[in-house]
N, C-alpha and C positions, 0 to 999 in steps of 0.2 A: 457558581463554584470557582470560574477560573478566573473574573473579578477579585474575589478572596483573598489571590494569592499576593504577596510584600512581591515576588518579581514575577512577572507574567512573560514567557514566550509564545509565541506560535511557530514562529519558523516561515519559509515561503512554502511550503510545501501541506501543510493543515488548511483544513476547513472550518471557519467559524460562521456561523450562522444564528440569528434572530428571525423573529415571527412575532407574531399579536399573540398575547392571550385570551385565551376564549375562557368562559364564564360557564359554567354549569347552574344549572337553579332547582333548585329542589323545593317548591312551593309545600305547605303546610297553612291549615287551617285546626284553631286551636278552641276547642268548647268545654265551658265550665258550669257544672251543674249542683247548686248549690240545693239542699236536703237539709231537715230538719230529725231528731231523733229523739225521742222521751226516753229515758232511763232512768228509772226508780226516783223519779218526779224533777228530774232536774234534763234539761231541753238542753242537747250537742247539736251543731251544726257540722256538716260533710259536705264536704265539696268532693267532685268527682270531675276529671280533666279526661278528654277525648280529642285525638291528634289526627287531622282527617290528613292524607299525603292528597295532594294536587298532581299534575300531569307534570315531568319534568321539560326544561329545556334550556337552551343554549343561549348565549350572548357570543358574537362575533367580533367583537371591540372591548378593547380593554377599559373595564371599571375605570373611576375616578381612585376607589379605594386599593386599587394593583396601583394605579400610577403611581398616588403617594408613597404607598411601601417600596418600591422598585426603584422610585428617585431616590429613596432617602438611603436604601441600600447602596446603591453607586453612589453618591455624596459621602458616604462615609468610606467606602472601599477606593475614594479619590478617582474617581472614574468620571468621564464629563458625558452629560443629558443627552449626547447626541446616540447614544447607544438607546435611549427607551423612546427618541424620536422615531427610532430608526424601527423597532421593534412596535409602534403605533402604525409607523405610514405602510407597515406589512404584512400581508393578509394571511388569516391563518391558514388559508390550504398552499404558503408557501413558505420559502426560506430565503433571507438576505445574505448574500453571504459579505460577509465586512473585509475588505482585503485589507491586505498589512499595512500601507500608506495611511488608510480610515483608522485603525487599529491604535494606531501612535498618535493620531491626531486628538481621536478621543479619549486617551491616556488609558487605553484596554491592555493594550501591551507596552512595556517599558523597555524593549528594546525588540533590534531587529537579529537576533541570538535565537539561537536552534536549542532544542535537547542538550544540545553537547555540555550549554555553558554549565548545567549541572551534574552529566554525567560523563564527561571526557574522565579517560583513565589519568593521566596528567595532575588532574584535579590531589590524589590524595600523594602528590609528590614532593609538595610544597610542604612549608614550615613555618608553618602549623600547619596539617592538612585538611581540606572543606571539612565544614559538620557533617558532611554525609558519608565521611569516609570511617568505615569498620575496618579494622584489623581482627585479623581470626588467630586467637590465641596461639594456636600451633606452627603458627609460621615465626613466631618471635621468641627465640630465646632467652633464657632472665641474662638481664643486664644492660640488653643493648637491640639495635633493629637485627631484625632477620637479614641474612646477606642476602638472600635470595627476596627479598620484597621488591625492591629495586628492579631487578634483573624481570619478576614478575610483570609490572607495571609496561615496564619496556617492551615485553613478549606482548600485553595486549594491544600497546597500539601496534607492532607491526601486525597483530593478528588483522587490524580493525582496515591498513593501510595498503597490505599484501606485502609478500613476498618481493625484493627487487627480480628485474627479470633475470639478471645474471645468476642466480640461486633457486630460480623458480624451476630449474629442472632438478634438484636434488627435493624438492617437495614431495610430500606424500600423498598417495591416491587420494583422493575425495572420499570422506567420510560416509557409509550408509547413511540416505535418507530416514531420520527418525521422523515418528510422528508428531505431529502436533499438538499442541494442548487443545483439548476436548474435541479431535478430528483422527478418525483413524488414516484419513490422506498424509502422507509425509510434507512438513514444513516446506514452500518453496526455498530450492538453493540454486542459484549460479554459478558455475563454472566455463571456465574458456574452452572450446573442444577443436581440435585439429582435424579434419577429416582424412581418413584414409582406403583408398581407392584399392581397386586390385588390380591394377597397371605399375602402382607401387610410386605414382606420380610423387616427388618430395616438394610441389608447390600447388600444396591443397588448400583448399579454403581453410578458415577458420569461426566460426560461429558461439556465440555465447546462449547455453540452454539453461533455460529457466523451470524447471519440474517441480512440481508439488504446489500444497497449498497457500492461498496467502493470507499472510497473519500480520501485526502489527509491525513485524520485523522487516517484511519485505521491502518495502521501499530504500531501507537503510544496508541492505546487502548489497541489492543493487547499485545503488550509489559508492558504495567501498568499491566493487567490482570495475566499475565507468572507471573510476578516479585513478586506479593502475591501467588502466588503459590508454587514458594522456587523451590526445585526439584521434586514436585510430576508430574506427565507426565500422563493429562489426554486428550482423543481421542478431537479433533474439529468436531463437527456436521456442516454442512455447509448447506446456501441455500441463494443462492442470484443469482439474475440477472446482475451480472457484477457488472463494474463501470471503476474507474482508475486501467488502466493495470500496472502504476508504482507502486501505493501500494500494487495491489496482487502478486507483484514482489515482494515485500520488506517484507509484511504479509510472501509469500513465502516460505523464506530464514530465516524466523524466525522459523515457523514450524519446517522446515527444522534442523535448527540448534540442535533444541532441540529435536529433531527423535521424533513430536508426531504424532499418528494415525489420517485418515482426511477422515468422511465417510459424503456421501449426505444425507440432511435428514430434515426435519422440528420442531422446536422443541417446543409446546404449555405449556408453564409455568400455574400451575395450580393457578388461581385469590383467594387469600385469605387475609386477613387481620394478619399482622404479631403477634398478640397473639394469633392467633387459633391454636391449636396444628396442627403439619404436615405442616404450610406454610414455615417454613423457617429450614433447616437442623441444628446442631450444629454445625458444620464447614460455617453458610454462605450461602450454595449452596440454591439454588430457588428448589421447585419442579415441574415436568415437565414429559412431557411424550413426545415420538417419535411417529413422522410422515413420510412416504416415500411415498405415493402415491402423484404423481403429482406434485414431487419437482423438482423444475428449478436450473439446474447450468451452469449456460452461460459464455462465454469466461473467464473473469481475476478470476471469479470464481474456474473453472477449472484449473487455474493455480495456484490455490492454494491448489488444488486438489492433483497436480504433486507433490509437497513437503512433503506430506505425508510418511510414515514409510510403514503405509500399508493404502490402496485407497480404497474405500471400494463406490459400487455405486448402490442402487436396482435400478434392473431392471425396477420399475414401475416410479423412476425419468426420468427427461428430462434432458440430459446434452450435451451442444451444445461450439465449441470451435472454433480459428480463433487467426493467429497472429496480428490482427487488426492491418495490415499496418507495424510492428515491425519487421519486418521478422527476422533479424541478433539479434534481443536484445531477441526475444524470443529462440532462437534456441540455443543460449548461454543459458540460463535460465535453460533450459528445458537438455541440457549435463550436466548444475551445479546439476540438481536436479537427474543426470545418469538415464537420460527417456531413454529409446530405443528408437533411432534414426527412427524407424520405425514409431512414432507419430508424428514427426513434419513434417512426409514426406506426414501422412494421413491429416494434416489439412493444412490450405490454406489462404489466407487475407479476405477471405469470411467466415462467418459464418456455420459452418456443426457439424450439429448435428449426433452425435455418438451411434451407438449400443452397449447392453452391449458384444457381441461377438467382436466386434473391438475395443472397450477400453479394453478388455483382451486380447488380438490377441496383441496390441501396446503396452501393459505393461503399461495403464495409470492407468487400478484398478489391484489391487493383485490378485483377488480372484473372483468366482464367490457368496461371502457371502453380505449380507446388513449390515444396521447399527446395528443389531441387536447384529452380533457378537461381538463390541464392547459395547452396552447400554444394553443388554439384562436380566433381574434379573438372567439369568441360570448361566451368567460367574463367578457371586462370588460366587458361589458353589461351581465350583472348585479348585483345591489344584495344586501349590498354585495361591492361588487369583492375579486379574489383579491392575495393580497401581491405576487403580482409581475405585479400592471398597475397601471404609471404612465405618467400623463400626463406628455410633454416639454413644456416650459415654453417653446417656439417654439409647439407647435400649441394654446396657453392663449390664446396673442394671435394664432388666425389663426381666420376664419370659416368653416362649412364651405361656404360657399359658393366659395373657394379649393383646396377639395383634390379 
């Protein structure tokens, strides 16, 4: 199907994969049994057919008669041989995955362009704008554009880009976690959280909490969240029940990329009204406080877990893990993210929940410390301080004799 397409992306961040096709067979044996019949002196012939079913089975290698069809399908979809090579020399109890470089070479994808190139809000700004773009009658007045279409367009991408920091403390509380489609877990969201102590410390950590489930989306919130953050490299709090195991792949490899710390945890934003002092940091961040008791981190969770720098899990969380079926995409994943092979040997296509001496024993958590060691007000005390404690530039000009 994604052959099919006049422009094909993938993005760096997708999985495309091939296999062999296997053959099913469905043997039959076919009997005819021809009969004679007299009626009122003139002689009919009857035939009678009997259809025996044979025992079924499998082929492991793709037919000559798939070849032909599947070559002539990519020949016409302009796509070059080395895609049904590739899908011959690999076996069906596995999966090749074709990186982007292979991807272009074999003309599968026609550029090295992400989702955006179709869907950046940008897109319907232009003039003429993309065939994808719908106007909704009621924003356009007769005679002329909507003055607010524009102004629209411009609200999404700062939606998509964030807030500048200089305006990020007149922002409003973080929206209730809705649910997800067909998940009564609420959608994973991101937000930056400030931590606040009861010493009244004003150079607290700051952490980014990752809650809820993951869905198609996640990867791409994530990435918005990183990209206002420049290069400052602050820990992810995590706590979800799962969700799509390709996003917490793709979530993953983002962490990953950017070597940030990934500790279990829950994280309670404290409900205030944005002009009361202390609800919103000068940088943006929420204020919040950490939880570990009785936090759930289940399967694509935990795999998000593995891209961590350093893994961090209390022991009074639940974290339960399982290649859900993926066996070869995770095991790949899981070498990409250089887990000791000794993890992927301990979990299974079954769900199994893990002790904190066997997630240390498999090298899935670093350490036997909690989130603490990352959010805790003691780390920016010390010399020198962790990347993400910063001092807000109110509490630069206030003494402590005030706090």
């Amino acid at each position: 199907m994604f052959a099919g397409g006049v422009r094909r992306v993938a993005g760096g961040w997708n999985y495309l994969g091939v296999h062999q096709i296997t053959t099913t067979w469905f043997p039959s044996t076919t009997h005819y049994r021809t009969t004679y019949r007299v009626k009122r002196g003139k002689k009919y012939r009857v035939t009678t057919q009997t259809v025996t079913q044979g025992e079924s089975y499998k082929t492991y290698e793709m037919s000559k008669g798939y070849a032909r069809k599947i070559s002539a399908y990519l020949r016409e979809m302009g796509i070059g041989q080395g895609v049904l090579d590739l899908m011959k020399a690999t076996p069906a109890s596995d999966i090749r995955q074709i990186g982007l470089h292979d991807m272009l070479t074999m003309k599968l994808a026609t550029s090295t362009d992400t989702l955006d190139l179709f869907t950046r809000a940008s897109l319907c700004m232009f003039d003429p704008p993309a065939p994808n773009c719908r106007e909704i009658p009621g924003n356009k007045p007769a005679g002329g554009q909507t003055p607010v279409a524009k102004p629209a367009v411009v609200a999404a991408i700062k939606a998509k880009t964030g807030p500048p920091l200089s305006q990020a403390a007149k922002a409003p509380a973080p929206k209730p976690l809705q649910a997800a489609p067909g998940n009564s877990t609420p959608d994973m969201r991101f937000v930056v959280v400030r931590g606040r102590d009861s010493l009244c410390n004003p150079d607290s950590p700051e952490w980014i909490s990752a809650e809820g489930a993951m869905t198609p989306q996640t990867p791409q919130k994530l990435r918005q969240l990183l990209d206002t953050l420049g290069n400052r490299r602050l820990p992810v709090v995590i706590s979800s029940q799962g969700g799509s195991l390709f996003s917490a792949l793709a979530a993953g490899r983002l962490i990953h990329e950017r070597k940030l710390d990934v500790a279990v945890a829950r994280t309670t934003i404290v409900g205030c009204d944005p002009p009361e002092a202390g609800c919103l940091a000068d940088n943006g961040a929420y204020v919040g406080l950490i939880s570990d008791f009785g936090v759930e981190c289940d399967s694509a969770c935990a795999l998000m877990l593995a891209a961590g720098a350093k893994r961090l899990v209390d022991p009074k969380a639940r974290l339960s893990m399982s290649s859900r079926g993926q066996t070869q995409l995770v095991k790949a994943y899981l070498e990409e993210m250089e887990m000791d092979p000794a993890l992927f040997a301990a979990i299974g296509s079954v769900e199994r929940q893990l002790e904190p001496d066997m997630m240390l024993k498999v090298g899935l958590t670093t350490g036997p410390e909690s989130v603490e060691a990352l959010t805790g007000p003691a780390i920016c005390k010390t010399s020198p301080k962790p990347d993400n404690c910063l001092l807000p530039p109110t509490a630069k000009a206030e003494s402590p004799a005030k706090l």
